[in-house]
N, C-alpha and C positions, 0 to 999 in steps of 0.2 A: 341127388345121390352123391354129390362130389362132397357136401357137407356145408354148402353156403345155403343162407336165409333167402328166403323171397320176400320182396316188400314191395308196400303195394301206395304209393306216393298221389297225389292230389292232381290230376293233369294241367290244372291250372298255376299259374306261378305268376311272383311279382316281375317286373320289366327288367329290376335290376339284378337278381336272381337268373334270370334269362342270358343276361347281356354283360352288364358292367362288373358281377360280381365273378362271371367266368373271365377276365379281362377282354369280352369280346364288343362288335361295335355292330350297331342295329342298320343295317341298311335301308330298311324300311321297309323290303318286299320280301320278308320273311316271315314272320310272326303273324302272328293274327294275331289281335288286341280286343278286349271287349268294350265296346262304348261306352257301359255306364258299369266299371265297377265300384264293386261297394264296398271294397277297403282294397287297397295298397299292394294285398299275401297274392291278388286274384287279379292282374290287370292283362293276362298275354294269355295263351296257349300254348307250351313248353313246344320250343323246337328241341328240344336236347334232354335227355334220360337223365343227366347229372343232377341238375339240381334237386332234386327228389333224391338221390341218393345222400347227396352231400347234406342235405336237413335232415332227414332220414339218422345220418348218422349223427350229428349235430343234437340230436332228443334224445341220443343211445350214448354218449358220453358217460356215464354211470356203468355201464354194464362193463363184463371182463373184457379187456383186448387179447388178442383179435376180432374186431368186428369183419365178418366176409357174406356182405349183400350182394345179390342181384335183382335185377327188373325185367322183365316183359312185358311192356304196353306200347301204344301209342304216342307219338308224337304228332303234330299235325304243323305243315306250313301253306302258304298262301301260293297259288295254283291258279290262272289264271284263264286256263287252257278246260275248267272244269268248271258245271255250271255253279257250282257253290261258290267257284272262287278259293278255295280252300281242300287238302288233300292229304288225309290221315296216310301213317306208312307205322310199320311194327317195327318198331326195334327192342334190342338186346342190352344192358349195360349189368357190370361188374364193380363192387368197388373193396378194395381190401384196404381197411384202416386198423395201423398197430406201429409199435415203437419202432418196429425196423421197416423198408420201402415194402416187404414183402413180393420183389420181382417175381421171384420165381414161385409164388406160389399162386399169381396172378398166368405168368406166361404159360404153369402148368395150366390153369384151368382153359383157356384159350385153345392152348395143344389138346386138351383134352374132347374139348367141344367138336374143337376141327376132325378130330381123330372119327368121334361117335357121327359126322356128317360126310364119312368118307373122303375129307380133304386131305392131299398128304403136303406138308412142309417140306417147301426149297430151298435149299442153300443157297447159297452167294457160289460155294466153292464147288458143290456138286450136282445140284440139281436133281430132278425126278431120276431115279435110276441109273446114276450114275453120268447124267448129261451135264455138262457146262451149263450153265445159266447164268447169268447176272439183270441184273434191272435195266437193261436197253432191252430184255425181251419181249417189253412191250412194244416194240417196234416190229416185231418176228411171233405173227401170232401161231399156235399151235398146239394139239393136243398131248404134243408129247412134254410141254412145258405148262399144265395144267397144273395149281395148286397154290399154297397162301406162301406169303412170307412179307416180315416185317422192315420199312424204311425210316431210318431216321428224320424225324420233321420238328422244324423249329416254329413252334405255337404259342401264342402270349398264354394260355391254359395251364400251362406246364410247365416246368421247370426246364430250364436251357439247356441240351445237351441229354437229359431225362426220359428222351417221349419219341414216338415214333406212329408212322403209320402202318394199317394194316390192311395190305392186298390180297385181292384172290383170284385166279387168272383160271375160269372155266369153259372148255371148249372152246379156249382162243381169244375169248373175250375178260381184258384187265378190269377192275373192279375196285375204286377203294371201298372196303364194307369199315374200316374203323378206326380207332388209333387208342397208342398203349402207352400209360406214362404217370411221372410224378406228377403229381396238381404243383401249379407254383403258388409261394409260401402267401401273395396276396390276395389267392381266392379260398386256400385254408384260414387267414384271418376273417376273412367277410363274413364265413360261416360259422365262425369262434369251433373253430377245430385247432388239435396242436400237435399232430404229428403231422408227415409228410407220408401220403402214402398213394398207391397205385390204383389205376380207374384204367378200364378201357370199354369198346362200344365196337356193336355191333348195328351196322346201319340197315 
């Protein structure tokens, strides 16, 4: 109802699509891989909603900009603790691609979501109800400092300075659920995208 597309992306994905085209580096006890794949597109099990989105948009280059997709499906990582060894979770991803970053028409949707899930946004400067709060309050748990609010984070995915995380502090208990940001400009060439534009996730 906000006016973004839903798309509905492949859950399998290539290693570098995964990894090296989001500037990130494979540890090894993350992914699950499939033993015998049969082409190159299909070798992992996406830990991360983006790449889907990023190809996604990558086949929609034709179409008018603004592009404003989102996802809700699975990701799955490796789990050790389960008998499969492996352990689906739901997530949420957003991506708005168009000539300008589109911050705030991402950060509205974000506020927006928070808002319809009863979450309310902290300030730095005020807090819930007019309380003092700042980011040591993870140190000082409590219900009167319940609610989300975003931290600056410096991530090879993004551009420097661009991207931030996104917390959510419920009944006391801090939470990162996400993070909000420009893609940086060498994981928009990997995908032959040519704007810079804003992504964020919910975990």
């Amino acid at each position: 109802m906000a006016g973004w597309a839903e798309v509905m992306p492949l859950i399998l994905c290539s290693h570098d699509e995964n990894f090296a085209w989001l500037n990130r580096v494979d540890d090894g006890t993350t992914a699950v891989k499939l033993a015998n794949p049969k082409t190159v597109e299909y070798q992992v099990v996406r830990t991360s909603l983006l790449p889907g989105l990023l190809k996604t948009l990558s086949e929609n280059k034709a179409m008018r900009l603004p592009l404003q997709i989102f996802e809700t499906s699975d990701v799955v990582f490796k789990d050790e603790t389960v008998e499969r060894k492996a352990r689906n979770e739901r997530h949420w991803a957003a991506a708005y691609y168009g000539k300008t970053s589109g911050f705030e028409v991402v950060h509205g949707l974000l506020d927006r979501v928070m808002t319809m899930l009863k979450v309310a946004f902290v300030t730095h400067e005020e807090g819930l109800e007019g309380k003092s709060i700042d980011y040591k309050v993870q140190q000082n748990p409590g219900p009167g400092n319940d609610g989300y609010f975003i931290k600056e984070i410096d991530e090879p995915t993004f551009f420097g300075g661009r991207a931030a995380a996104i917390w959510v502090r419920l009944g006391g208990k801090l939470q990162r659920i996400g993070e909000l940001g420009v893609l940086h400009p060498t994981v928009l060439e990997k995908f032959d995208l040519r704007y810079a534009f804003f992504f964020y996730s919910f975990v």
